[in-house]
N, C-alpha and C positions, 0 to 999 in steps of 0.2 A: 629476133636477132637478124643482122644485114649486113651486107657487105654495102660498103664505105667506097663509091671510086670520083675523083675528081681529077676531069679531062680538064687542061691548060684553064686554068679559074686563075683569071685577073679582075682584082680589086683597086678603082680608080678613084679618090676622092680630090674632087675639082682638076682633074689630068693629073694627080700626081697619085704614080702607083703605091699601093699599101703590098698588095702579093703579085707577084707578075708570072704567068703562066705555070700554076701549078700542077703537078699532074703524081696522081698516087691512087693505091688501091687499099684499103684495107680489108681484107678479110671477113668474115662470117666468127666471131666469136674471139677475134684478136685484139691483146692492147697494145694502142702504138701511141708513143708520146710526138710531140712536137717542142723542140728543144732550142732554143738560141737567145743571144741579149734580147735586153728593152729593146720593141721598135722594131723586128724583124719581120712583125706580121704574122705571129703565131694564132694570136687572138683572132682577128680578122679571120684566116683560117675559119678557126674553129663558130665564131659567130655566123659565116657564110655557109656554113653546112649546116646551122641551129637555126637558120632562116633572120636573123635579126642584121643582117646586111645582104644586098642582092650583089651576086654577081657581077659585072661590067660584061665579061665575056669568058666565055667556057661551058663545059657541063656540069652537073652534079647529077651523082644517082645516089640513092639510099634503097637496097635491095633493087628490084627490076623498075622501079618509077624513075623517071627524070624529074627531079626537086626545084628548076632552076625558079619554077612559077609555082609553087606549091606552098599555100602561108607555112608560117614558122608552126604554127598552131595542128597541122594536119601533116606535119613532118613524123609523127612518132618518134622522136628526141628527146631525151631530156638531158638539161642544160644545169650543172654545178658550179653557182660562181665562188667569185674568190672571197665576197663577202655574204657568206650564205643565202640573202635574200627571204630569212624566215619571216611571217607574217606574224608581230608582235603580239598583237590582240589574240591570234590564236592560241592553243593548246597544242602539245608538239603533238595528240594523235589527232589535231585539226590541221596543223600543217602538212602532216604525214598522208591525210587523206584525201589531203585540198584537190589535185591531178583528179582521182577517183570520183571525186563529187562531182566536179566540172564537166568529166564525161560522162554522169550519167551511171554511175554502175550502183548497183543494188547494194542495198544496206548488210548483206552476208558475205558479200564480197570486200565490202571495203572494211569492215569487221576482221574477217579473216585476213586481208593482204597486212592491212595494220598491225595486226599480232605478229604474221609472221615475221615482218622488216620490222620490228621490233626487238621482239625474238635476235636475230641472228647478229643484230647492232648493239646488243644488250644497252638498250633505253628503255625496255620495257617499265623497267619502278619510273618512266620520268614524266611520262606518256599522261597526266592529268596537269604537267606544268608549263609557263613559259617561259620563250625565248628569252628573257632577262633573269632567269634563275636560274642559268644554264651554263655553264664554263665553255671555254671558246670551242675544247673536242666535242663535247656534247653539241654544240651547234651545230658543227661539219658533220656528224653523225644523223642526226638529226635530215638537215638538207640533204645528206646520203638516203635518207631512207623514203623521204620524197620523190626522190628520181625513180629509187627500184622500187615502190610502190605501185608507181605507172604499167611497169612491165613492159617497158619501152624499145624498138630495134637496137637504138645505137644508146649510148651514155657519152657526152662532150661534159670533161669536166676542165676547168679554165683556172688553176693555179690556184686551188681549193685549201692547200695545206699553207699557203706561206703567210696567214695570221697565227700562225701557233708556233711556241718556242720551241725549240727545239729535239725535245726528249719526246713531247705530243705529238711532233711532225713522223718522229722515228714508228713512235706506234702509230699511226692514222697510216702512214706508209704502208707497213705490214698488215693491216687491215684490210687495206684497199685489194693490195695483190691477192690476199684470201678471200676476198669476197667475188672478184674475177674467177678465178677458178672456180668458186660456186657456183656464180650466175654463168658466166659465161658469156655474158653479154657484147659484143663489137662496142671496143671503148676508144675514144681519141682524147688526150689529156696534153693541157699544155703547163710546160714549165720554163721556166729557168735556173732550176736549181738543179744541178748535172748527178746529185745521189737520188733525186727522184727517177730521173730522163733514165739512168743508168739499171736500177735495179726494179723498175717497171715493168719497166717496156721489153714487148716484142718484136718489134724494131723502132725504132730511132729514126725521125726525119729532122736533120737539123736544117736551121733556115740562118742567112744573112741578108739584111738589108731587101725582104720580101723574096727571096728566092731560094728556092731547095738547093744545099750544094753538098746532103748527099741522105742517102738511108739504107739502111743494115739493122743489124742484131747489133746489140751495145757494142759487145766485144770486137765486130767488124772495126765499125766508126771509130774505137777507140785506138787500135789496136794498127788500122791502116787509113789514118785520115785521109781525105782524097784531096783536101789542101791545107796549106798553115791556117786558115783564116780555123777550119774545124780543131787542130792540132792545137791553137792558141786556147781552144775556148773550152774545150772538154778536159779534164782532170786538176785536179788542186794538189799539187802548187801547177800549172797544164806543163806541156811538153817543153823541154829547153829548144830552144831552135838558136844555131848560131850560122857564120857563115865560114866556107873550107875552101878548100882547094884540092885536086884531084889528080893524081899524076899517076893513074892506070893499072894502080890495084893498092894503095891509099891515100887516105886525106891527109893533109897538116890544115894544123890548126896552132895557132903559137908557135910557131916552131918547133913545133912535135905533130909524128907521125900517128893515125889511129887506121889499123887493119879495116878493110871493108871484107863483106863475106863476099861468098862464089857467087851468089843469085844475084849483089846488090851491083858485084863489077860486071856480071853480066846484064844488067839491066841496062848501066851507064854507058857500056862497051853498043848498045844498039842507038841511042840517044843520041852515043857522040860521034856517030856514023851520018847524025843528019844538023848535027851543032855542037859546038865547041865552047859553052859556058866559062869564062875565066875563075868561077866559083860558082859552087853550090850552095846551098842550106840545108844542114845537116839537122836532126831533131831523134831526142830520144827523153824517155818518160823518167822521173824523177829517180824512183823505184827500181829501174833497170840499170842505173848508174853505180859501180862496186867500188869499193874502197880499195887500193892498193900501194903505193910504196915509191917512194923516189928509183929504188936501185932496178925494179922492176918494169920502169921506165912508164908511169905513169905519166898522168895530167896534173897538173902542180893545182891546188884552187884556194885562196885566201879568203877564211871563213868572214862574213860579214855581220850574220843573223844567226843565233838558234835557236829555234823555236821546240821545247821539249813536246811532245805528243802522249808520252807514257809509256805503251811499248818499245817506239821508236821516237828519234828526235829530228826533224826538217832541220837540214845545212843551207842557208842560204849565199851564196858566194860570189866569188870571180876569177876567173881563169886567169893564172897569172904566165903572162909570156917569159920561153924559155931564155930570148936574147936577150930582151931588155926588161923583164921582170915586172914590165905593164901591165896593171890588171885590166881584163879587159873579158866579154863575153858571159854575163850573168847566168847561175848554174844554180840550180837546185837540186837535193838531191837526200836521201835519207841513211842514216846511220843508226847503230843498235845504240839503246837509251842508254846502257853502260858505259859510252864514250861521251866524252862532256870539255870536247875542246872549246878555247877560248875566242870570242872577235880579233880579227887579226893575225889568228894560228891558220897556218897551211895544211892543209890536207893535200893526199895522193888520190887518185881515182883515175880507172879504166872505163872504156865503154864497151861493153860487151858488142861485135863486129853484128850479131845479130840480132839485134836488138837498134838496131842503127837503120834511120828512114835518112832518105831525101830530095828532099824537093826541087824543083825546077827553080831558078833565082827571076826568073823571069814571069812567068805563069802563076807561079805559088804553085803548084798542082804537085802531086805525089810520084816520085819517079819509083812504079812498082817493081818489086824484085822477080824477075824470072829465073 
């Protein structure tokens, strides 16, 4: 096991950047995902520490060595793609041992590693078969059991679950996290699918367009994006973000008022000591949004979508203005499966004052609550 640190690591192909100065530490025994769209350079990433792209410029270390010149081959790494990569012709305990053979280790050794990651993957009954008799879990299993076979520093696995439907990703998911805690292994995993990113991970580095723009524990990132671009992208259905207006201890929005809290007017109360925004953008999570009542002076919203979920039902909608009845500012938001309004029916909704972010109109960036 190893600690993970990459000093400003930018990735250039033909001048044009893929990662642009990256800079993170992981840990000795931590899993930390890498989370954001197609194209952000998550991959890159993680192939740049697995040695199968170099650098442009920066450092890498993997425990006390400098990696920058060190083959991929003599990294102590091992690398989980997204399309397993098993060796057809093999037997899965030939793929399982393939690492072991390559370097040489004795026939007791690779006997026993093989039981054991067998063992704890339960493919033990499969272990005389191949890759083409194997259902797609069996195969991510499989190429799991390859990597921890090795007995490797670090584990880089590269968006290993998104060929399997959905009820296999739930279980390969819970898998994985149990098998960290077993092994223990410093692991960096890249996704884009935010129930992987979220119930993973030990912290969270999300990327845009090749750059970190932030990392924390899930709940952090989620919970206080450090700008829209992260607020837009983390949560299903992700954060409503619209735009307000501020007059010194609340917003309007439509022509109706919504309370800000103590931290949030203190926050804005120091900001607008140094700028005077004619609007803000306000954002709050679907889930945080309550249902309430025309007389109790809610938010009017004209249902568009319902989308039933089972427990609960997704409202999908539009804020409808108090003066002129305009629908306007897209709102989602959730209600108890028992209510079963119609498209075109109005609902009431409050926003809880603390539960209420907002951003800079300018920067995008998070205006934090003191």
């Amino acid at each position: 096991m190893a600690t993970v640190r990459l000093n400003q690591i930018t990735r250039r192909f033909d001048g044009v950047s893929a990662i642009e100065d990256i800079s993170f530490t992981v840990p000795d025994g931590e899993f930390w995902v890498l989370v954001g769209a197609s194209g952000c350079g998550k991959s890159t990433i993680l192939r740049t520490i697995a040695g199968l792209e170099m650098a442009t410029s920066g450092e890498l270390y993997i425990g006390d060595r400098r990696a920058n010149d060190i083959p991929a081959r003599d990294r102590d790494v091992a690398m989980v793609f997204q399309n397993y990569a098993l060796y057809p012709h093999m037997t899965v305990a030939e793929n399982l041992s393939f690492g072991l053979r390559m370097r040489g280790a004795d026939k007791k050794t690779i006997r026993d590693r093989v039981s054991y990651v067998a063992e704890i993957l339960s493919i033990a009954h499969l272990l005389q078969r191949k890759p083409k008799q194997l259902s797609g879990g069996q195969q991510q299993r499989v190429a799991l059991g390859r990597a921890i076979a090795r007995e490797p520093q670090v584990f880089l696995l590269d968006e290993p679950l998104s060929n399997l439907d959905a009820q296999l990703r739930d279980e390969m998911r819970s898998q994985l996290k149990g098998l960290h805690q077993q092994l223990g292994i410093t692991t960096i995993y890249v996704t884009h699918d935010q129930t992987e990113a979220m119930t993973l991970s030990d912290r969270l580095v999300v990327l845009h367009e090749g750059r970190i723009q932030q990392i924390g524990t899930p709940l952090e990132v989620y919970n206080q994006p450090n700008n829209q671009t992260i607020a837009s992208f983390l949560g299903s259905p992700p954060m409503n973000l619209f735009r307000a207006t501020y007059n010194g201890s609340h917003f309007e929005i439509g022509g109706q008022e919504l309370a800000a809290s103590p931290p949030l007017v203190r926050a804005l109360e120091a900001v607008s000591s140094k700028t005077s925004p004619p609007s803000l953008t306000l954002g709050i999570r679907p889930e945080d949004i309550q249902l309430s009542s025309e007389d109790s002076g809610g938010l009017a919203v004209r249902v568009s979508i319902t989308e039933p979920l089972g427990r609960e039902t997704l409202i999908r909608g539009a804020m409808v203005s108090e003066t002129s009845r305009r629908q306007e500012n897209v709102l989602n938001f959730f209600i108890p499966a028992s209510l079963q309004p119609q498209p075109g029916e109005v609902l009431w909704v409050t926003f809880p004052p603390e539960h209420l972010l907002c951003f800079d109109p300018i920067s995008e960036d998070l205006i934090r609550h003191l």
